[in-house]
C-alpha positions in Angstrom: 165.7 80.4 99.9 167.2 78.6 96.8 170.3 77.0 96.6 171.3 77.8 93.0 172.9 80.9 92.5 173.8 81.5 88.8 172.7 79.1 86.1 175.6 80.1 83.1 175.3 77.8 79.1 178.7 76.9 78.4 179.0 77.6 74.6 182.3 75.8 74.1 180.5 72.4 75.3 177.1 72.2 72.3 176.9 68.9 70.2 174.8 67.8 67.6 174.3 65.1 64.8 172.1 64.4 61.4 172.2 60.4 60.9 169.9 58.6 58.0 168.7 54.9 59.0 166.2 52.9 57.1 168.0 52.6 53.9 168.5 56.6 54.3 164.7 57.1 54.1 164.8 58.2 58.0 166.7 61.4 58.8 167.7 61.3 63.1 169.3 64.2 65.2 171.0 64.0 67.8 171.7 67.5 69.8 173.0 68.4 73.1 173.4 71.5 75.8 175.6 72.1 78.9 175.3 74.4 81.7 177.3 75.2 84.4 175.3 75.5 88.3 176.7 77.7 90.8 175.2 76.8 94.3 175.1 77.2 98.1 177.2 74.1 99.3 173.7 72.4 100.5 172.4 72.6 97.0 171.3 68.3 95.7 170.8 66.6 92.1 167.0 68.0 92.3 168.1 71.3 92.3 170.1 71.6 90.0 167.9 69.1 87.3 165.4 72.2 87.9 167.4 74.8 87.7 167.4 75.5 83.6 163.8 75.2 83.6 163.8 72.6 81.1 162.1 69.8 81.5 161.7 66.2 80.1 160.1 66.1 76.6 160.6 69.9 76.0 161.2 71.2 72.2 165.0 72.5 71.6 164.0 75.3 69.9 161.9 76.2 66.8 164.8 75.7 64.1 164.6 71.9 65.2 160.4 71.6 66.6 160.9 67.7 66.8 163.6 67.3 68.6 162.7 66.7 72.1 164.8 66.6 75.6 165.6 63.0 76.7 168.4 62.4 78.5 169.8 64.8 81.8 173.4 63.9 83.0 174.6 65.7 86.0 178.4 65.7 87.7 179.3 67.6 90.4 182.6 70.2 89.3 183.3 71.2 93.2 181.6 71.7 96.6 179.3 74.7 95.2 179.4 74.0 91.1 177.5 71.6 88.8 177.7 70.8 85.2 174.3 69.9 83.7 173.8 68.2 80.5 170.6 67.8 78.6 170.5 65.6 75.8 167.7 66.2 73.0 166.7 63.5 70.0 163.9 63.5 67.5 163.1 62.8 63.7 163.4 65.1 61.1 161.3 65.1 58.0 162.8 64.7 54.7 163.8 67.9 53.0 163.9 70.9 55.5 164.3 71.0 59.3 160.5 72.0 59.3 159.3 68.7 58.1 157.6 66.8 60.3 158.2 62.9 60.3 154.7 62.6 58.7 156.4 63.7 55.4 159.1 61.0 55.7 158.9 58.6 52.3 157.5 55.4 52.8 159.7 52.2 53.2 159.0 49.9 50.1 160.4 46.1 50.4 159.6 43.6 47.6 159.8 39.7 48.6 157.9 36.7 47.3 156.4 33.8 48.9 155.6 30.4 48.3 153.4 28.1 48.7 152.9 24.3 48.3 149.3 23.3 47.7 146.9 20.3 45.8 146.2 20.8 42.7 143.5 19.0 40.6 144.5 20.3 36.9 147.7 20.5 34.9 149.7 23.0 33.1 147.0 23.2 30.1 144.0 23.2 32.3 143.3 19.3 32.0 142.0 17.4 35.3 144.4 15.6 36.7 143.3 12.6 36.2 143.2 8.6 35.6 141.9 8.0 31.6 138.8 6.3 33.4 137.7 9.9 34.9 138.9 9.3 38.3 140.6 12.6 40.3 144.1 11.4 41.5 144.7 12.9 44.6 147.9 14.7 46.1 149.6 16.0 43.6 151.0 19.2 44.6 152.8 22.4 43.0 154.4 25.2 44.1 152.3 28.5 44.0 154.7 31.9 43.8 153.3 35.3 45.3 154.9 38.5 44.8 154.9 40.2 48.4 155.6 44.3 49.0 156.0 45.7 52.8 155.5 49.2 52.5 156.0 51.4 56.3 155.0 54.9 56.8 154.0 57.5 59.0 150.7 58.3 58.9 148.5 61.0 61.5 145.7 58.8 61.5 144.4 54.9 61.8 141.1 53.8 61.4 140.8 49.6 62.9 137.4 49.7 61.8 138.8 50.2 57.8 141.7 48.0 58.7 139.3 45.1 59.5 137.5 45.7 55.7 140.3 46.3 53.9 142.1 42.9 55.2 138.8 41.0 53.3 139.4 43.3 50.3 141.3 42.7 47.0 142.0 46.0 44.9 139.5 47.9 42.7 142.6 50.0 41.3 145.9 50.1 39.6 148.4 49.2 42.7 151.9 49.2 42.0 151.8 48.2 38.6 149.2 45.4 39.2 145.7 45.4 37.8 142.2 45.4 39.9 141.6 42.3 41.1 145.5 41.0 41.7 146.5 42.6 45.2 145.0 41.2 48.6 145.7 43.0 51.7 147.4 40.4 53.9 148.2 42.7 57.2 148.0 46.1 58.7 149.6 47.1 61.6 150.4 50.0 63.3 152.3 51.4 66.4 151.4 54.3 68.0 154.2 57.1 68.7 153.5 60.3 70.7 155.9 63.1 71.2 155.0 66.5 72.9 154.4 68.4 69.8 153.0 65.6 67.5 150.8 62.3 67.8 151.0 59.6 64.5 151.0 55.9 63.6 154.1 54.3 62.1 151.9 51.9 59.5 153.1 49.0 58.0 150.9 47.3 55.3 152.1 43.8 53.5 150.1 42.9 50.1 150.6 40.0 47.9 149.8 39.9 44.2 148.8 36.9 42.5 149.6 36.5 38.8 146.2 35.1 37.2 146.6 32.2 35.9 144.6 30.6 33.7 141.7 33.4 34.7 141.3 37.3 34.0 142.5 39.8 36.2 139.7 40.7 38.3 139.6 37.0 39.5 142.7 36.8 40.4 141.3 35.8 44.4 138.6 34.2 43.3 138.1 30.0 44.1 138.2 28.5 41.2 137.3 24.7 41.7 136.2 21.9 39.3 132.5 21.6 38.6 131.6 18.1 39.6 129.4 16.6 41.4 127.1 13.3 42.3 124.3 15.1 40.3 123.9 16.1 36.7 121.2 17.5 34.3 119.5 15.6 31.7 117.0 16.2 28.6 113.4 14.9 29.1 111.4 13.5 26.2 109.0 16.1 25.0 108.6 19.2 22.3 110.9 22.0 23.9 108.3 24.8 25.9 109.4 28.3 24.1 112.3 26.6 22.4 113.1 25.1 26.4 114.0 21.7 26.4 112.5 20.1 29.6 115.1 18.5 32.4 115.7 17.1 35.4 118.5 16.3 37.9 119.5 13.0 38.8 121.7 10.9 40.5 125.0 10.4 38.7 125.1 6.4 37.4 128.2 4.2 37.0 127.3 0.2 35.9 123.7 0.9 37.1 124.8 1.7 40.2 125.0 5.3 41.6 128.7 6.8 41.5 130.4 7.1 44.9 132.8 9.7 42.7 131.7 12.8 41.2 131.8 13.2 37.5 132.6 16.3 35.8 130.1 18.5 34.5 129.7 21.0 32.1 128.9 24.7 32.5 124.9 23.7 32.0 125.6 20.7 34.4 125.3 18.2 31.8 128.0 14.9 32.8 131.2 15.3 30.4 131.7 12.2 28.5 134.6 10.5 29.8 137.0 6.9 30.0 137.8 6.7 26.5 141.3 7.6 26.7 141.1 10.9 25.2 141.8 13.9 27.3 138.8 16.1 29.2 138.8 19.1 29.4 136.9 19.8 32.8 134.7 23.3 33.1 135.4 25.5 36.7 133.3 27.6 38.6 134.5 30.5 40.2 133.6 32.4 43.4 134.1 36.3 44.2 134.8 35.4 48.1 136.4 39.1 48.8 135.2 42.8 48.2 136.6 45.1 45.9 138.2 48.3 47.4 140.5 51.2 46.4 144.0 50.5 47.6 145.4 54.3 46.8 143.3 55.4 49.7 144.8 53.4 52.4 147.5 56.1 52.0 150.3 53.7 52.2 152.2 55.5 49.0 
């Protein structure tokens, strides 16, 4: 035999609130429902949490699909009657009560960051170095990045993508920056499950890098100073199909062989140095990620 005996919604006791979060990019609500339990005077708390037939995690209704029961508070009125509140939260999408958080605008955040590291030229692109052609060591500079955190909702996330795009600098326009200037630096996401919907909250961080003294697309490339022990020089002989004939030996210094590199040129001929006038070193530079479209990790 049950012990409830009339299960009544009181209409005077319904609450409900809209609140935006996230720099109003994240719309909440907040609703609520009473009822008031008549029972047998042996009726418990399990009863009467049953006797609605709502349970945990169940929708409010189809006017609000995302908002989901979360909270059930229960105080007992009198030996035989109850009043039962359910308490419902979820997020709504960004224009209509319909959306579902997967249309909610992504989060944008612009930062920079900085970095001190060794550097082995100046300003104009000349070594840093004594007027005898020796590298002087530890001088440092401070390297700016701009940084963007960008956080969305997404349905889906792929690790396997994640772990190529984080080797990956952009093969597209991204924000205003050219191909070649972002580089993925994280990619995270947290997995959120409600009864009516399963999706990712994704957060992605890039940083651009401003290329200096380089082009664009080699913006992330390693650029270092071609020297080296060794160097290429011209044999005697008549040039073989207009081929002069070479070979590579070891760098000399006062007959001796140098224990410093010397700076070559982009052929890897030794640039003639030590006579007080300035060098102008040549650099070599290294594609060391892989080129991918940024628009489809679906951050924007």
């Amino acid at each position: 035999m049950s012990n409830i005996i009339e299960v009544t919604e009181m209409w005077s006791k319904p609450t409900s609130s809209v609140s935006l979060s996230d720099n109003f990019r994240k719309r909440s609500i907040k609703l609520q429902r009473a009822f008031q339990i008549l029972t047998t005077p042996t009726a418990n708390e399990y009863d009467c949490y049953r006797s609605t037939g709502i349970l945990e995690g169940d929708r409010f209704s189809d006017q609000f699909p995302y908002a989901f029961a979360d909270n059930f508070s229960l105080s007992r009125q009198s030996l035989i009657l109850w009043q039962l509140n359910v308490d419902y939260s979820g997020e709504l999408g960004p224009s209509d009560n319909q959306d579902n958080p997967l249309f909610t605008l992504p989060r944008i955040d612009w930062d920079d960051v900085e970095t001190e590291e060794e550097i082995d030229e100046d300003w104009d692109g000349n070594p840093i170095q004594t007027i005898n052609g020796e590298p002087i060591e530890g001088v440092k500079a401070l390297l700016p990045d701009q940084t963007v955190s960008i956080k969305r909702n997404m349905l889906l996330f792929n690790p396997f993508i994640q772990a190529r795009y984080r080797r990956s600098v952009n093969s597209d326009s991204y924000l205003g920056w050219p191909p070649g200037t972002a580089k993925l630096m994280k990619l995270s996401a947290s997995n959120v499950v409600t009864p009516e919907l399963a999706y990712w909250e994704v957060t992605g961080q890039i940083r651009f890098r401003y290329p200096y003294r380089t082009t664009n697309e080699k913006a992330w490339y390693q650029r270092v100073r071609h020297q080296g022990y060794y160097k290429r020089v011209d044999l005697p002989g008549v040039p073989n199909n207009d081929v002069q004939p070479t070979q590579i030996i070891r760098a000399m210094k006062g007959g001796e062989p140098t224990n410093r590199p010397v700076l070559l040129d982009a052929e890897g001929y030794e640039i003639p140095q030590g006579d007080g006038q300035s060098v102008e070193a040549h650099w070599l530079e290294f594609k060391i990620y892989d080129s991918l479209p940024y628009g489809a990790l679906g951050l924007l």
